[in-house]
N, CA, C and O of each residue as an XYZ file, in Angstrom:
256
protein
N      86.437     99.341    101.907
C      87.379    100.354    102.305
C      88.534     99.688    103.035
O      88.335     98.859    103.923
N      89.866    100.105    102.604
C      91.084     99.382    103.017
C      91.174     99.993    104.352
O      90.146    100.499    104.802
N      92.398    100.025    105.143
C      92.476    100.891    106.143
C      93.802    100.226    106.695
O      93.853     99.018    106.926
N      94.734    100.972    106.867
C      96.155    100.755    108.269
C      95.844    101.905    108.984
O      95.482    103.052    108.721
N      96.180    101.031    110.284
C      96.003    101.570    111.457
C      95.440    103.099    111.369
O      96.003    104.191    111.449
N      94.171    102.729    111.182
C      93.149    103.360    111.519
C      92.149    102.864    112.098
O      92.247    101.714    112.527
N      90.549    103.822    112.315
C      89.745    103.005    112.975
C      89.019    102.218    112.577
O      88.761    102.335    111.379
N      88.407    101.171    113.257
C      87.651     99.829    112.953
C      86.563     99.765    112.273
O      86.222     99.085    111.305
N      85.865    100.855    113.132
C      84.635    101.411    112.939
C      84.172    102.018    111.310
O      83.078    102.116    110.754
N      85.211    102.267    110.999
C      85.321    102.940    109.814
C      85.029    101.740    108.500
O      84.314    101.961    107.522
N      85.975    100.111    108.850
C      85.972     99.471    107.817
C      84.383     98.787    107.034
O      83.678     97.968    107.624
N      84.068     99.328    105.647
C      83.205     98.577    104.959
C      83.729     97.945    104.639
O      84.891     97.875    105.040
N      83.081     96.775    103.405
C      83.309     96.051    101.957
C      83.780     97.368    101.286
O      83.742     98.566    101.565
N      84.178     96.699    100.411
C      84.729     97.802     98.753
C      85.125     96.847     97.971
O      85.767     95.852     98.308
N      84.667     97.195     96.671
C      85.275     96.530     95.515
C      87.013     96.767     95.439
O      87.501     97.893     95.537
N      87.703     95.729     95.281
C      89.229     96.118     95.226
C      89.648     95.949     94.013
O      88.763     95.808     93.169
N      90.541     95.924     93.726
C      91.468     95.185     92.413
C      92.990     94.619     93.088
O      93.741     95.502     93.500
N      93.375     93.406     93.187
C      94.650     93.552     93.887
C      95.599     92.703     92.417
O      95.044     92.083     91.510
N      96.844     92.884     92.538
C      97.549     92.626     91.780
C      99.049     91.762     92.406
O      99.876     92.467     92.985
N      99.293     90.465     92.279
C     100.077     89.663     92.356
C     100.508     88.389     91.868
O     100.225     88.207     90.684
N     101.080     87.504     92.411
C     101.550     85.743     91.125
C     100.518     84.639     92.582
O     100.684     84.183     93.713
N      99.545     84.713     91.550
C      98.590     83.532     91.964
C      99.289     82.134     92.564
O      99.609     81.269     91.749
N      99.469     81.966     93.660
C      99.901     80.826     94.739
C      99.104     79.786     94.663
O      99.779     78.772     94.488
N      97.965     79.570     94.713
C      96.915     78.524     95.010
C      95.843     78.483     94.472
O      95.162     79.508     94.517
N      95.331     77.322     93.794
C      93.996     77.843     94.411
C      93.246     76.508     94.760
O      93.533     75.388     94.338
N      92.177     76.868     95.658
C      91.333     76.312     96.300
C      90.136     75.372     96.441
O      90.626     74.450     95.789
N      89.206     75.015     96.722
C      87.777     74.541     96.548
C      87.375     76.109     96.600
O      87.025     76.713     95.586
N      87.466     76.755     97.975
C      86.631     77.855     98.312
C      87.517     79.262     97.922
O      86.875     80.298     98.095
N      88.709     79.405     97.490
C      89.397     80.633     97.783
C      90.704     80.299     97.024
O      91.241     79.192     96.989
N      91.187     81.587     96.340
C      92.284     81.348     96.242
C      93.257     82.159     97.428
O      92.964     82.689     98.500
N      94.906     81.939     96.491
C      95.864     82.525     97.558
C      97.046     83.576     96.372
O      97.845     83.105     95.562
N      96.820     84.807     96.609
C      97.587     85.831     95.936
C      99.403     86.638     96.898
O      99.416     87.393     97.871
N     100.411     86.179     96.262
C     100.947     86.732     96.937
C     102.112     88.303     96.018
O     102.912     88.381     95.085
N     101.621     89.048     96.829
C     101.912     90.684     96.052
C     103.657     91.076     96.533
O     104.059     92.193     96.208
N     104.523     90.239     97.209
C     105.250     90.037     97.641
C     105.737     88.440     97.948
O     105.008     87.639     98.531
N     106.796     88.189     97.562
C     107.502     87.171     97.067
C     109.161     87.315     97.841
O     109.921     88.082     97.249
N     109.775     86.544     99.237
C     110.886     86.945    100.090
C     111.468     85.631     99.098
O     110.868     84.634     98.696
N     112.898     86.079     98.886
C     113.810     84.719     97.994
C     114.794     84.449     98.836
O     115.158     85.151     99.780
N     115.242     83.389     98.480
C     116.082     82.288    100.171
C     115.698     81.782    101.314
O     116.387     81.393    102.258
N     114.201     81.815    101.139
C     113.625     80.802    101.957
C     113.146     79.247    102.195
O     112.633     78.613    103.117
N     113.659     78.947    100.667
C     113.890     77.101    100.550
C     112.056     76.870     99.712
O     111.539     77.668     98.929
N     111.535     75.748    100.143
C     110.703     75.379     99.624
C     109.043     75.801     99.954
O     107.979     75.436     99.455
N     109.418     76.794    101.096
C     108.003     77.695    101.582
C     108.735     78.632    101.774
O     109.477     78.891    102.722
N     108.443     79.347    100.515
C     108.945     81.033    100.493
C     108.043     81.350    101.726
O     107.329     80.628    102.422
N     108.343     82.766    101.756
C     107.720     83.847    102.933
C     106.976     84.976    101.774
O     107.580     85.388    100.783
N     105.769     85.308    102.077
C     105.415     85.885    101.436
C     104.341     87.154    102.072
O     103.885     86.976    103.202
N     103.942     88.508    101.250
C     102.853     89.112    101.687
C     101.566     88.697    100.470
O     101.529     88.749     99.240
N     100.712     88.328    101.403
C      99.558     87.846    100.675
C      98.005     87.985    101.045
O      97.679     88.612    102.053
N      97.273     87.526    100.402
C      95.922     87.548    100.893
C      95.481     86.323    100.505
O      95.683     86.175     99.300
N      94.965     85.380    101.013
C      93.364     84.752    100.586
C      92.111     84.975    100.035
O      91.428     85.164    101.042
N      91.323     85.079     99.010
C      90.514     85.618     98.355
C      89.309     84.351     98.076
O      89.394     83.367     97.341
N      88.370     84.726     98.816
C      87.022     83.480     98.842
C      86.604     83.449     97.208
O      86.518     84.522     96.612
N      86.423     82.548     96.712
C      86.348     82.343     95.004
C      84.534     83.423     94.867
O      84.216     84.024     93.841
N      83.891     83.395     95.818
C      82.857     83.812     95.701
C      82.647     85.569     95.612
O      81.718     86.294     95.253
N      83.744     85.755     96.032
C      84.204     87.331     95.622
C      84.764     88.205     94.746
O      84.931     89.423     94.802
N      85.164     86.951     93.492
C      86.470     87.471     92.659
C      85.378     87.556     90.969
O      84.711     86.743     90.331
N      85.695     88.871     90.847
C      84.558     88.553     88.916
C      85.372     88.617     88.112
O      85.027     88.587     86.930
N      86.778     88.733     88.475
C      87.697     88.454     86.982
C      88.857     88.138     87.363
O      89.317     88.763     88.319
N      89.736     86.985     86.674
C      91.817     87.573     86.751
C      92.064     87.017     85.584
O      91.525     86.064     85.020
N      93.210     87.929     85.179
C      93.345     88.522     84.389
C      95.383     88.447     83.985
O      96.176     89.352     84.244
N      95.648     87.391     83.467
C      97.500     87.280     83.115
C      97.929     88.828     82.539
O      97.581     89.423     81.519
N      98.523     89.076     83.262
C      99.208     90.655     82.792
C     100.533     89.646     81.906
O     100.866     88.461     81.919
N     100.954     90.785     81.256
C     102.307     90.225     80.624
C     103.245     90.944     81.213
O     103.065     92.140     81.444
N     104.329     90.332     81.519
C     105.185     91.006     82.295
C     106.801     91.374     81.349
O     107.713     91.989     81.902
């Protein structure tokens, strides 16, 4: 279960689906960023997540 600013207490696990341009990846995890800031030189700014490889059962190239 996702949650903004709401309560804590509230957050489980949940299966997600998230959708963005694959940044990294890892030994243990990759790095997804769903937001992409341009004019920031050679380390964009980005909104992203980290995703432990041990959590993920599929991805999947959309065509854009």
């Amino acid at each position: 279960m996702g949650e903004i600013n709401g309560p804590m207490k509230k957050l489980k696990p949940q299966r997600c689906k998230t959708v963005g341009w694959l940044q990294r990846v890892e030994k243990d995890y990759i790095v997804i960023a769903t937001s992409i800031y341009e004019g920031e030189g050679d380390d964009p700014t980005i909104d992203g997540c980290a995703i432990p490889i041990g959590c993920i059962e599929s991805v999947k190239r959309l065509k854009g």
